[in-house]
Backbone as numpy.savetxt, mean C-alpha at the origin, in Angstrom:
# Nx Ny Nz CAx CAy CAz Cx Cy Cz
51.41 -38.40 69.20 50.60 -37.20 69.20 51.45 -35.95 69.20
52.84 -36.10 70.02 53.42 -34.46 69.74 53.93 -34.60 68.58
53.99 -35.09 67.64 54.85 -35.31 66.40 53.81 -34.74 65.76
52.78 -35.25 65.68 51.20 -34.67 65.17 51.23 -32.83 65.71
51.47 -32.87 66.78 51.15 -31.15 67.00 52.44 -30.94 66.41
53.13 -31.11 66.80 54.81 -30.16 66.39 54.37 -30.16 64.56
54.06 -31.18 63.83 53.99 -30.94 62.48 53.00 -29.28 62.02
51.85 -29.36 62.78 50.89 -28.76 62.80 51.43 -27.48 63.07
52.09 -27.70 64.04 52.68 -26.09 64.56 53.75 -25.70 63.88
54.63 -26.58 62.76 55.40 -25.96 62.37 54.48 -25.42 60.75
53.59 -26.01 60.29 53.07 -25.65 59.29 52.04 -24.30 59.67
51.88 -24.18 60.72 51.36 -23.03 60.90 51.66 -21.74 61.28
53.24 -22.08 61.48 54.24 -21.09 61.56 54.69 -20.74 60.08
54.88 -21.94 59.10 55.28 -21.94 57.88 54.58 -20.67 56.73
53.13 -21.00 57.02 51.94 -20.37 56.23 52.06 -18.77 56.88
51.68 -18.68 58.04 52.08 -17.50 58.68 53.34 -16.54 57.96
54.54 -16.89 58.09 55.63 -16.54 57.43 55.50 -16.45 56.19
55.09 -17.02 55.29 54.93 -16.72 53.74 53.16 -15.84 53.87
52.84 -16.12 54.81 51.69 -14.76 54.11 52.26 -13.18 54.85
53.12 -13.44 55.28 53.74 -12.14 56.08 54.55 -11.81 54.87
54.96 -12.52 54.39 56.23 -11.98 53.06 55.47 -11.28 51.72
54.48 -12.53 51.76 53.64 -11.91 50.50 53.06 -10.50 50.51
52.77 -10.11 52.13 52.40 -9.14 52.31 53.29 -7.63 52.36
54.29 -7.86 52.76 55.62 -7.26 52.60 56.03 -7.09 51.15
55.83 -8.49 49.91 56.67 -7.73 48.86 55.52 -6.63 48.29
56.61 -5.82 47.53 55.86 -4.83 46.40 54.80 -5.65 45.76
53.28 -4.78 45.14 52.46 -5.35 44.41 52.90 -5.39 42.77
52.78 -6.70 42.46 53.27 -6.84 41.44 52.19 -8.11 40.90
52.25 -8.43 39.58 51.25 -9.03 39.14 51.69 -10.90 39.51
53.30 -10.68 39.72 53.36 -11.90 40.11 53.25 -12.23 41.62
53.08 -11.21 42.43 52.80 -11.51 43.80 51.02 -11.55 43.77
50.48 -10.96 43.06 49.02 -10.79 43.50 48.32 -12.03 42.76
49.34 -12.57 42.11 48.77 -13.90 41.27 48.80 -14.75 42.71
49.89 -14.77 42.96 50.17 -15.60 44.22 49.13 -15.51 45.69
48.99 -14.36 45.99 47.79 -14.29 46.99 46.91 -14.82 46.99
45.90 -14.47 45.35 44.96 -14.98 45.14 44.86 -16.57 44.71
45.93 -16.63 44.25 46.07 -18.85 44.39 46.14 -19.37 46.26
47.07 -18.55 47.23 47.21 -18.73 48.11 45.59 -18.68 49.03
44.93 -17.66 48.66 43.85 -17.04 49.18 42.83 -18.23 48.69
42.62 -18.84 47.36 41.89 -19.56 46.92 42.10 -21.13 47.52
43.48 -21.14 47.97 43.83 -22.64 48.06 43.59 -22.90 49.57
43.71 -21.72 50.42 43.54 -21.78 52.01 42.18 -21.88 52.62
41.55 -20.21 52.21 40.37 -19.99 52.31 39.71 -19.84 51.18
39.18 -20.43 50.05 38.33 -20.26 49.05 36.88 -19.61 49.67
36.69 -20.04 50.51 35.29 -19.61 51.24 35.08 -17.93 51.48
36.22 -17.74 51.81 36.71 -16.05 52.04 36.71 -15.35 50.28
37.82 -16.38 50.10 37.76 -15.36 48.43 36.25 -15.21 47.72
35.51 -16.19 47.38 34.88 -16.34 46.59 33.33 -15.07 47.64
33.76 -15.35 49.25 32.78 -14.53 49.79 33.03 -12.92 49.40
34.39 -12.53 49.50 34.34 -11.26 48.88 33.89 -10.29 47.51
34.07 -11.52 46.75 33.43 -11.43 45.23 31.98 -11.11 45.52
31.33 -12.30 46.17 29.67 -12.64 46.14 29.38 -11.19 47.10
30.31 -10.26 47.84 29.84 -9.56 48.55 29.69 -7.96 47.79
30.45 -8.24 47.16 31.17 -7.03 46.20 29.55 -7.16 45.01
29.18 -7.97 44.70 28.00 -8.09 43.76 26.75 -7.85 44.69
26.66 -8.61 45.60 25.42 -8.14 46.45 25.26 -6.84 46.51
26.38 -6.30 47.25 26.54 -4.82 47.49 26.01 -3.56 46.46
26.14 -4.48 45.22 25.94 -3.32 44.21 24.77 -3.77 43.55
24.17 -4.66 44.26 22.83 -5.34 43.25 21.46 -4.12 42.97
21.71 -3.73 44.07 20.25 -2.02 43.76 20.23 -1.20 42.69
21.75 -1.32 42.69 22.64 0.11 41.66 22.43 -0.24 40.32
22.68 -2.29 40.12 22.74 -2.66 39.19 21.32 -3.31 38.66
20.45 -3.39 39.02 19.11 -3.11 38.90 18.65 -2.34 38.40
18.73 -0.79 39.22 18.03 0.14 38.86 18.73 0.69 37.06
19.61 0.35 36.90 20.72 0.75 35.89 19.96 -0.15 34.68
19.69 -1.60 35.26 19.00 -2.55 33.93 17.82 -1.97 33.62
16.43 -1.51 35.08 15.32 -1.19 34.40 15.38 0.18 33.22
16.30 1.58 33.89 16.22 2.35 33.21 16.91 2.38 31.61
17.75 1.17 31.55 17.98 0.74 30.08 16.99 0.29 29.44
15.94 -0.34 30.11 15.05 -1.28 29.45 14.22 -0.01 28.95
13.22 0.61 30.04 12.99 2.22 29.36 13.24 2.77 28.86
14.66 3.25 28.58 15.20 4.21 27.39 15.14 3.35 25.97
15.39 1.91 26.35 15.46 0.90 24.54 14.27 1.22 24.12
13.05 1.33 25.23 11.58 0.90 24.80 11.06 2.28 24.15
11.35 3.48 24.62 11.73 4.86 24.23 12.15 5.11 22.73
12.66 4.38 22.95 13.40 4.39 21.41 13.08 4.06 20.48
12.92 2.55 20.86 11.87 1.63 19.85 10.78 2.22 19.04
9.83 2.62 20.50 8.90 3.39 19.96 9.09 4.63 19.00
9.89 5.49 19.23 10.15 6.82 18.02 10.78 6.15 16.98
11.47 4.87 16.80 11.44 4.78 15.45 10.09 4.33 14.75
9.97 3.43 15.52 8.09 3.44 14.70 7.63 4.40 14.49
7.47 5.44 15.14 6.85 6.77 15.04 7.96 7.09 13.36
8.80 7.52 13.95 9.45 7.58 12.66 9.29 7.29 11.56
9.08 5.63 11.59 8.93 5.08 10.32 7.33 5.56 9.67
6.39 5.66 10.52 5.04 5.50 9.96 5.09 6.95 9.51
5.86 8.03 9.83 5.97 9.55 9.61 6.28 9.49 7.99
7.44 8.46 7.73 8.25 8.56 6.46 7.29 7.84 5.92
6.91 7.12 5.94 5.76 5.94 5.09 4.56 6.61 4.68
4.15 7.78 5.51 2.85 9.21 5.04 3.59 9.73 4.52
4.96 10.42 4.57 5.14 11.42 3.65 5.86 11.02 2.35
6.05 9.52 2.21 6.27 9.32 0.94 4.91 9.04 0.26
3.76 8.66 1.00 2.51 8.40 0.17 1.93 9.44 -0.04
2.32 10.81 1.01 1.64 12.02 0.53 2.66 12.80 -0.43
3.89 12.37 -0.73 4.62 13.32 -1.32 4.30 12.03 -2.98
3.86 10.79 -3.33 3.71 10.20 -4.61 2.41 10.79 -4.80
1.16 10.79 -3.64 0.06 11.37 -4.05 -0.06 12.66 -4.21
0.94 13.70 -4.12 1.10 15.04 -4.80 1.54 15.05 -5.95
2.69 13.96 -6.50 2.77 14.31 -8.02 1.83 13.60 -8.92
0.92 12.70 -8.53 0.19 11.57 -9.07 -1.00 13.06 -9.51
-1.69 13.92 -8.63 -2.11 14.79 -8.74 -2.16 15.66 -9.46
-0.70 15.94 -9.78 -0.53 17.37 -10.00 0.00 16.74 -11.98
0.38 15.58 -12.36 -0.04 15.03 -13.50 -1.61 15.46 -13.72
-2.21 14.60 -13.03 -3.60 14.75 -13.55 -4.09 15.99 -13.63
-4.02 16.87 -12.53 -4.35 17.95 -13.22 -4.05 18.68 -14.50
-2.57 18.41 -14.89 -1.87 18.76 -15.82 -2.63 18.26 -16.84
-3.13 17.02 -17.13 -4.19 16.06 -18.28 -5.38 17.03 -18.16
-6.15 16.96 -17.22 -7.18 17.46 -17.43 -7.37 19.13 -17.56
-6.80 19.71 -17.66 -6.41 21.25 -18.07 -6.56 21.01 -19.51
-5.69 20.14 -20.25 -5.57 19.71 -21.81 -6.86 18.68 -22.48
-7.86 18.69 -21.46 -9.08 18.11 -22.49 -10.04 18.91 -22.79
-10.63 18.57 -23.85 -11.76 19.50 -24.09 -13.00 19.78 -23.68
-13.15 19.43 -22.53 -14.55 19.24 -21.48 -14.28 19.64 -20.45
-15.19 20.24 -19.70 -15.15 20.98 -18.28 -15.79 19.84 -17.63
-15.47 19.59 -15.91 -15.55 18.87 -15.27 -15.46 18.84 -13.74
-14.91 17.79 -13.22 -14.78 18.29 -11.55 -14.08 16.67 -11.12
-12.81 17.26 -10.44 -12.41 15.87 -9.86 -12.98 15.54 -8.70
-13.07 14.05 -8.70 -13.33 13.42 -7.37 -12.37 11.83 -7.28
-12.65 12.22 -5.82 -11.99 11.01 -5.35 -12.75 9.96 -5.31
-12.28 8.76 -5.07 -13.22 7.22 -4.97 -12.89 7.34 -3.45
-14.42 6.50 -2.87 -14.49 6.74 -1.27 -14.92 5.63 -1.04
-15.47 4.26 -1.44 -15.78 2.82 -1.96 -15.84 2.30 -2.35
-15.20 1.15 -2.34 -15.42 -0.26 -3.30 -15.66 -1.22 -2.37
-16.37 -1.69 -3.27 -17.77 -3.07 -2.89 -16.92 -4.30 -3.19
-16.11 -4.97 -2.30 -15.50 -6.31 -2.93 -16.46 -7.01 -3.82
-17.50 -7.16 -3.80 -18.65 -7.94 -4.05 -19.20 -7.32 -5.63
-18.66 -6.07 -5.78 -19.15 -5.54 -6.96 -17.59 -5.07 -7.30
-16.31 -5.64 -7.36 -15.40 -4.97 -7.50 -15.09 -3.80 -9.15
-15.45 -4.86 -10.09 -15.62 -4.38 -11.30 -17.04 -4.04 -11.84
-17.67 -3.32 -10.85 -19.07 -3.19 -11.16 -19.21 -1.74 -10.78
-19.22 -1.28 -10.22 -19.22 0.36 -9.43 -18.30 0.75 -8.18
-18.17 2.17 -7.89 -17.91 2.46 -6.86 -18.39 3.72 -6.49
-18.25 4.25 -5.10 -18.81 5.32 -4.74 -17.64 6.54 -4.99
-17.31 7.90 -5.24 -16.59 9.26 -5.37 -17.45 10.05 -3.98
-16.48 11.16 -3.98 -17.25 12.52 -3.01 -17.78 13.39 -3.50
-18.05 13.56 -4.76 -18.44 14.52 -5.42 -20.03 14.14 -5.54
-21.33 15.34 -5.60 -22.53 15.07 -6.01 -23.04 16.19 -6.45
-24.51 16.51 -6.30 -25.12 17.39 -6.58 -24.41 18.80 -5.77
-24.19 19.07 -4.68 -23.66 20.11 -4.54 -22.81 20.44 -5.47
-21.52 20.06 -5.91 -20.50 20.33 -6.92 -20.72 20.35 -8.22
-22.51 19.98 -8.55 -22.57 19.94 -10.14 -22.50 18.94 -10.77
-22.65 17.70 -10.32 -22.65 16.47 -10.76 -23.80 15.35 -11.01
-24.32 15.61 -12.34 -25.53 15.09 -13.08 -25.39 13.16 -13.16
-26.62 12.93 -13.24 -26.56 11.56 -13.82 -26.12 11.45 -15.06
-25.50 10.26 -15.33 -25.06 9.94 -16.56 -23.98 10.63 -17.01
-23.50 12.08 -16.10 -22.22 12.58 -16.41 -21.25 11.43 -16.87
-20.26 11.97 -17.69 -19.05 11.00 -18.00 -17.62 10.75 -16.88
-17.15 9.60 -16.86 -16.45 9.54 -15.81 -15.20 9.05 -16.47
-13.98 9.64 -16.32 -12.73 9.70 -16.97 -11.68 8.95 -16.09
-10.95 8.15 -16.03 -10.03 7.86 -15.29 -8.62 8.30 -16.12
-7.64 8.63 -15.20 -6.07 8.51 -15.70 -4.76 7.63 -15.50
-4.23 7.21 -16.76 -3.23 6.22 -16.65 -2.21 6.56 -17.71
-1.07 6.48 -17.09 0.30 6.52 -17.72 -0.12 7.56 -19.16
-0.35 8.86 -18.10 -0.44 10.12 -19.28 -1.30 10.45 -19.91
-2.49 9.24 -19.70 -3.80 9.63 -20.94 -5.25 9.26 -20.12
-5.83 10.17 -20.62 -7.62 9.83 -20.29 -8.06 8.49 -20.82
-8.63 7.83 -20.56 -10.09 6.67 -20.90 -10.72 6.66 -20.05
-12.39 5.95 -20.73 -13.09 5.40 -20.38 -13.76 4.72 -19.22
-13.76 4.93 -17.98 -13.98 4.22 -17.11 -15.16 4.03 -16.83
-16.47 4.74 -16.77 -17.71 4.55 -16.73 -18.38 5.58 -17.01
-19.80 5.67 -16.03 -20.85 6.78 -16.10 -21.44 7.28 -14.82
-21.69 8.32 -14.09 -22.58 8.07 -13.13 -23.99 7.92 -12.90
-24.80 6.92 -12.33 -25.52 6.21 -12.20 -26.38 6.42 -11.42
-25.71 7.16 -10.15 -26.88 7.82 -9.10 -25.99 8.82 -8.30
-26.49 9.75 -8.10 -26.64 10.89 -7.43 -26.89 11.43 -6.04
-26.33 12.16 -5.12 -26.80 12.24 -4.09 -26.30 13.55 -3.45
-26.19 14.47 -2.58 -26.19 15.67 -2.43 -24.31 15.74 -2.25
-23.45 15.24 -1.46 -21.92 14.99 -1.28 -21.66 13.97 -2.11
-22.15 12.97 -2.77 -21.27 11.83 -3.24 -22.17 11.02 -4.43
-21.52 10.53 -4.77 -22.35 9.78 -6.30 -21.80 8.06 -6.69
-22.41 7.27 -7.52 -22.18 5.94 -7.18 -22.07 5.86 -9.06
-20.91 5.39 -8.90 -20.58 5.33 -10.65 -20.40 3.93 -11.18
-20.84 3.74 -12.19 -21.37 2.50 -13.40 -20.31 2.38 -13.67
-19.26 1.68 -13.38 -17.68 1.33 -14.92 -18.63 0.58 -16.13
-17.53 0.65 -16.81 -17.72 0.31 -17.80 -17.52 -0.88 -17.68
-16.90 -1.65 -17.04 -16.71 -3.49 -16.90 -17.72 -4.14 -16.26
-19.04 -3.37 -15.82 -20.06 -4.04 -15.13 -20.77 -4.63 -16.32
-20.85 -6.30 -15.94 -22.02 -6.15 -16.57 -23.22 -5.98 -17.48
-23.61 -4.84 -16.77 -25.00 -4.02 -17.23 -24.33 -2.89 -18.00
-23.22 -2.86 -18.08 -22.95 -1.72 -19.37 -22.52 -1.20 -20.28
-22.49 -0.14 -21.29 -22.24 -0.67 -22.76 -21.96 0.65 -23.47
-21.18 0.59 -24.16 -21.02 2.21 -25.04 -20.83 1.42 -26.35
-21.25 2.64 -27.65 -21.06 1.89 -28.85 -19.67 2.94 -29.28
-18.73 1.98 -29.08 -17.18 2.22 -29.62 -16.64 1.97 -31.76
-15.89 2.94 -31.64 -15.65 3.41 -32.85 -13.98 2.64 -32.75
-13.72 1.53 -34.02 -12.45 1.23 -34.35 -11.62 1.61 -35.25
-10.84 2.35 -34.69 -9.81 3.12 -35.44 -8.57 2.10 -36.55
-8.31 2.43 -37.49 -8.63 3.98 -38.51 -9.97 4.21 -39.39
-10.36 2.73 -39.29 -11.87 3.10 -40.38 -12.64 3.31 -39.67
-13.24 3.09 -38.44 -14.21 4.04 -38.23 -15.30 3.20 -37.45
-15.09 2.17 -38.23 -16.52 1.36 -38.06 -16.87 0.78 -36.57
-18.17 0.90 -36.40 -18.66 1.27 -35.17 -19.44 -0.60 -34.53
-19.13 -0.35 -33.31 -19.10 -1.61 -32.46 -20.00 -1.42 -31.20
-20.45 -2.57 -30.28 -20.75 -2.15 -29.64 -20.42 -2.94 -27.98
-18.86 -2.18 -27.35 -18.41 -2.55 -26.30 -18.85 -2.74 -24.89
-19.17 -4.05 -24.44 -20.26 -4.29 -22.77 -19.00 -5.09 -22.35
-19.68 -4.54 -21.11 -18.69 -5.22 -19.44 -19.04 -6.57 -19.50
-18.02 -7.19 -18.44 -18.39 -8.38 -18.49 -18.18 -8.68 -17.31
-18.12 -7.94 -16.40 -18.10 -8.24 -14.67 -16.56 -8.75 -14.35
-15.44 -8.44 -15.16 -14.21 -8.85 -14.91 -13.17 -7.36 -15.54
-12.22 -7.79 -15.33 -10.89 -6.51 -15.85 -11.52 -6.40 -17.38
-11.86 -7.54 -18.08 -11.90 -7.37 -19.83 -13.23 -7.38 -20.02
-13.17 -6.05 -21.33 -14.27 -6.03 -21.71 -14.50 -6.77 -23.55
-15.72 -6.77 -23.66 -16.18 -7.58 -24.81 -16.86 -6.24 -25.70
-16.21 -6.90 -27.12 -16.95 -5.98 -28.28 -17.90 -6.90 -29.21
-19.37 -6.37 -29.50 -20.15 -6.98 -30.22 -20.35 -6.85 -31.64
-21.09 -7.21 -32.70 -21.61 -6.43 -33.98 -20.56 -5.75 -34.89
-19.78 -6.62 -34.49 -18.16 -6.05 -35.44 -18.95 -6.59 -36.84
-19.24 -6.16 -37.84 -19.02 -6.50 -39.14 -18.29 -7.69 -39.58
-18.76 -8.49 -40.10 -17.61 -9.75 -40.02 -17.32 -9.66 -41.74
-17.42 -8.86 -42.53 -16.47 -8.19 -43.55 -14.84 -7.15 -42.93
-15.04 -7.09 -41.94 -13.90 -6.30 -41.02 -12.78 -6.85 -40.93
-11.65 -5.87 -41.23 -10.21 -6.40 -41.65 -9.71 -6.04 -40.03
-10.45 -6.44 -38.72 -9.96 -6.04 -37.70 -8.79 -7.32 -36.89
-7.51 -5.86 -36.12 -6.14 -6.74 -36.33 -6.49 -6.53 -34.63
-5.51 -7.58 -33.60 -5.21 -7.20 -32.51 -4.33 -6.00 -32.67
-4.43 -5.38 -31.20 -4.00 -4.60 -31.20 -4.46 -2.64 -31.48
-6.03 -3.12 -32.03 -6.29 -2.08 -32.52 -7.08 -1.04 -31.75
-6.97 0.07 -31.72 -7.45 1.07 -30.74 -9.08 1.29 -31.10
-10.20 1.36 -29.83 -11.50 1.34 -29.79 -11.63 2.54 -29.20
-12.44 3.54 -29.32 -13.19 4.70 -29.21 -14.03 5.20 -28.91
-14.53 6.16 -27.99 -16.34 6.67 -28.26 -16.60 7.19 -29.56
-17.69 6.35 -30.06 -18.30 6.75 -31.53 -19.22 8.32 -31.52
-19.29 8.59 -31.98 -20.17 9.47 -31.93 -21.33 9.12 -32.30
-21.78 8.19 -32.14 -23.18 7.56 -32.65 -23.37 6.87 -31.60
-22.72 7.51 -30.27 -23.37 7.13 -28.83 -23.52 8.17 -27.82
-24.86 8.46 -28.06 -25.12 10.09 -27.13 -24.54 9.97 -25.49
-24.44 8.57 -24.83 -24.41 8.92 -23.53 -22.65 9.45 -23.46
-21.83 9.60 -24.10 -20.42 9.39 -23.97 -20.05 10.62 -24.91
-18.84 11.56 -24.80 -18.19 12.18 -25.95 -17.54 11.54 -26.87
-17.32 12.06 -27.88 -16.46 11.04 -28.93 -15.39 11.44 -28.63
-14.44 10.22 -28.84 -13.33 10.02 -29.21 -12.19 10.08 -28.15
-13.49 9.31 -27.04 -12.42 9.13 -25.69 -12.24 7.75 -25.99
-10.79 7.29 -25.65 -10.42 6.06 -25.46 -11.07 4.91 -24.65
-11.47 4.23 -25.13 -12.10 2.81 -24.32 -11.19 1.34 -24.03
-10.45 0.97 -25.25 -9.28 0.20 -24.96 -8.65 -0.42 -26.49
-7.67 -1.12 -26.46 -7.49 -2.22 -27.37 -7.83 -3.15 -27.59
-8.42 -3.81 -28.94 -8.46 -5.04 -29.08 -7.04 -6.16 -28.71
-7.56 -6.94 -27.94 -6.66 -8.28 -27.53 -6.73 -9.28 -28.13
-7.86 -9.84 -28.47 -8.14 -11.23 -29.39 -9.58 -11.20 -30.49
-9.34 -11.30 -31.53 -10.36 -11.44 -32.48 -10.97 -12.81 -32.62
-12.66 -13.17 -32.30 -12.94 -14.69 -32.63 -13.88 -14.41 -33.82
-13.43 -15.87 -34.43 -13.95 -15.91 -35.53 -15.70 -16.28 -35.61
-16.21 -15.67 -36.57 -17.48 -15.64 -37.22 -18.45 -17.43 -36.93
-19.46 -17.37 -35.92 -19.83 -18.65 -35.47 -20.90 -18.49 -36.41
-21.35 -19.91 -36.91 -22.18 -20.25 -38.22 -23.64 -19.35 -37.94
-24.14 -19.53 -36.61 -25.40 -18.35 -36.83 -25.43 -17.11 -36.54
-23.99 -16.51 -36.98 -24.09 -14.95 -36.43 -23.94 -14.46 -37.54
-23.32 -13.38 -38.23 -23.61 -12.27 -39.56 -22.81 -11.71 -38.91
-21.49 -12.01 -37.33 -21.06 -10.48 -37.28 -19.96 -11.76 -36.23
-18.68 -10.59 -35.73 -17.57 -11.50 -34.89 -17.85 -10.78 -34.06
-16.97 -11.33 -33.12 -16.88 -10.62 -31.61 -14.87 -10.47 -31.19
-15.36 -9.89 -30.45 -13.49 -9.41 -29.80 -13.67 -9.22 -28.13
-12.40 -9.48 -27.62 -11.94 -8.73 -26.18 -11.09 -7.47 -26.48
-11.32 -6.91 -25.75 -10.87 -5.42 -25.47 -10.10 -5.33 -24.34
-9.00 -4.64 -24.11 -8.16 -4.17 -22.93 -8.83 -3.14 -22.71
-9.16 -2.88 -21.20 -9.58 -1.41 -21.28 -8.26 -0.49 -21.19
-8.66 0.48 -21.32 -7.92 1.99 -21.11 -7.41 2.06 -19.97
-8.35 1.91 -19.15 -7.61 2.39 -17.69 -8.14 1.00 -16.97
-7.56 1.06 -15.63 -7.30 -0.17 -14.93 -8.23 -0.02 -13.84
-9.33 -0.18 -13.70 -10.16 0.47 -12.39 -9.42 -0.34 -10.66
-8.81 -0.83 -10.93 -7.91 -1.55 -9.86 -6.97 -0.60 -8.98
-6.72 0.54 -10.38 -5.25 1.25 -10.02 -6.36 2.55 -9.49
-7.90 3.07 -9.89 -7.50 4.19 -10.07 -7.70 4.80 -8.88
-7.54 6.39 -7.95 -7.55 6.55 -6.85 -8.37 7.61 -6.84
-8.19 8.48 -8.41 -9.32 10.15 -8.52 -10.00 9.54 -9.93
-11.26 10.04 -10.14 -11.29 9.85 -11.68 -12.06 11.86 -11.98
-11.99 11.70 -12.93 -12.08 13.14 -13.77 -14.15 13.44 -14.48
-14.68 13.84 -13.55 -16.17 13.71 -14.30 -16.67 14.72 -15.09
-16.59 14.57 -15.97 -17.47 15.39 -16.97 -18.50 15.80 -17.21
-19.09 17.09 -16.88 -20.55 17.83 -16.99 -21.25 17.54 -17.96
-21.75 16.32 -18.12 -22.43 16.63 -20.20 -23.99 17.29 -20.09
-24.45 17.40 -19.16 -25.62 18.64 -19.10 -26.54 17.71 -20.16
-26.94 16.26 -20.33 -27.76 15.56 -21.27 -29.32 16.19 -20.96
-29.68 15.94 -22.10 -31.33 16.08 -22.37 -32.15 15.24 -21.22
-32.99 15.82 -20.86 -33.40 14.64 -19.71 -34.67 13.74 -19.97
-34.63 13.93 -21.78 -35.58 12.65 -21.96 -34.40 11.27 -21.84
-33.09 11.74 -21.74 -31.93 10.47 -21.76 -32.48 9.82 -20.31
-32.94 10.86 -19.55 -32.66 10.43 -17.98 -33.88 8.98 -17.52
-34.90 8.76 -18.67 -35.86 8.23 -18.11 -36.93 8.87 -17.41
-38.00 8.63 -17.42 -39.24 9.60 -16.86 -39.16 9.86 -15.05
-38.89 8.47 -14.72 -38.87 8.70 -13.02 -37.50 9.51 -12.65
-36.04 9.29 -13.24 -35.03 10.20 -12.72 -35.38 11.51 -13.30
-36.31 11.95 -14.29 -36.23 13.27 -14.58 -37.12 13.63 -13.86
-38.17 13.27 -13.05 -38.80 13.87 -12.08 -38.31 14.08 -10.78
-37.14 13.75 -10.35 -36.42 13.50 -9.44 -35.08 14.17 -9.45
-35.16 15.12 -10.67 -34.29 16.61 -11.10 -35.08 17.47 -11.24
């Protein structure tokens, strides 16, 4: 047993003496390496407690430091959204100013007085059939007025209006359907008669089937159709079919003019018609 203490006591004299030295030399990276192996290998419980104390200590500081990051990111976040939806209006209001200011430029250069309006409805259900504008009787806007759309520089055809109401009016395209202008095929002349068909393409009837008609060929308001002015664009022929054994006449598809898909203003035209055009009950109702 004293061999047991004397060992004990000399190793605890030993450790003593080298942590007295360590403490004595200059700090240097190879002494402080040494402490902390010494420090880790003796008391790990101590070292590792000073660390864990050193973090506790600052855990409030380092808290409060995470939430107010989280606030300022969320801060941020948010104004770029803001941001972005700012730039995303003013590029749709700065394309819908020159989209505008074209059209006005077109309609200055036609030969009909008129009044723009905007489209304010579409009917999924009637997509190629009508839609509603803001324009009505206050602004001067008759039944059966002509309704102009614009595309890549030029006026056509898009419909008629149909009904009337004191702010806003409900307009007929021309792809409904129920409706029909008798179109003039350019260069000879000869006169057709173009109906909707409840889709993008429209159909031409009563073509003459003596007619040297080519794809490709441009269709017209005839003037031998009172509801419409002459010589507004309606569309191109796309496909010519041939002459079926009980008809006397061919038929064609037509591209229209304008794309009622695209359009966003259309251009209406005052035609001030006779109001035996209007039918007996709408002319009592003017």
């Amino acid at each position: 047993m004293s061999r047991e203490k004397d060992a004990a006591n000399y190793a605890v004299v030993f450790f003593a003496a080298v942590s007295i030295l360590l403490l004595l030399f200059p700090v240097s990276k190879i002494a402080h390496t040494v402490r902390i192996a010494a420090s880790y290998s003796l008391y790990p419980s101590l070292h590792y407690g000073a660390r864990y104390t050193h973090y506790v200590r600052n855990v409030p500081d380092n808290f409060l430091l995470l939430l107010e990051t989280d606030q300022e990111n969320r801060a941020l976040k948010e104004k770029v959204r803001e941001l972005e939806v700012r730039l995303q209006n003013a590029a749709a209001a700065a394309g819908e100013g020159e989209r505008l200011a074209v059209e006005m430029g077109l309609s200055r250069a036609l030969p009909w007085k008129g009044v723009w309006a905007r489209i304010i409805n579409k009917t999924p259900a009637d997509w190629y059939g009508s839609f509603f504008v803001d324009k009505g009787a206050e602004q001067g806007v008759a039944i059966n007025d002509t309704v102009l759309g614009m595309e890549q520089g030029h006026a056509g055809l898009a419909g008629r209006v149909l009904e009337v109401y004191p702010k806003f009016s409900k307009v007929l395209l021309l792809t409904n359907g129920a409706a029909s202008a008798v179109g003039s095929i350019e260069p000879e002349g000869l006169e057709a008669l173009v109906e909707g068909k409840g889709t993008w393409m429209l159909k031409m009837n009563y073509i003459p089937e003596e007619a040297s008609l080519a794809e490709g060929a441009e269709v017209v308001t005839s003037p031998g159709g009172l509801l419409f002015p002459p010589g507004i664009p309606v569309g191109k022929v796309k496909k010519v079919y041939s002459r079926e054994s009980f008809m006397n006449f061919i038929t064609a598809d037509v591209v229209p003019s304008v794309n009622v898909n695209t359009l966003k203003e259309v251009f209406v035209v005052r035609r001030n018609l006779p109001k035996e055009l209007l039918g007996a009950r709408q002319a009592e109702k003017k």
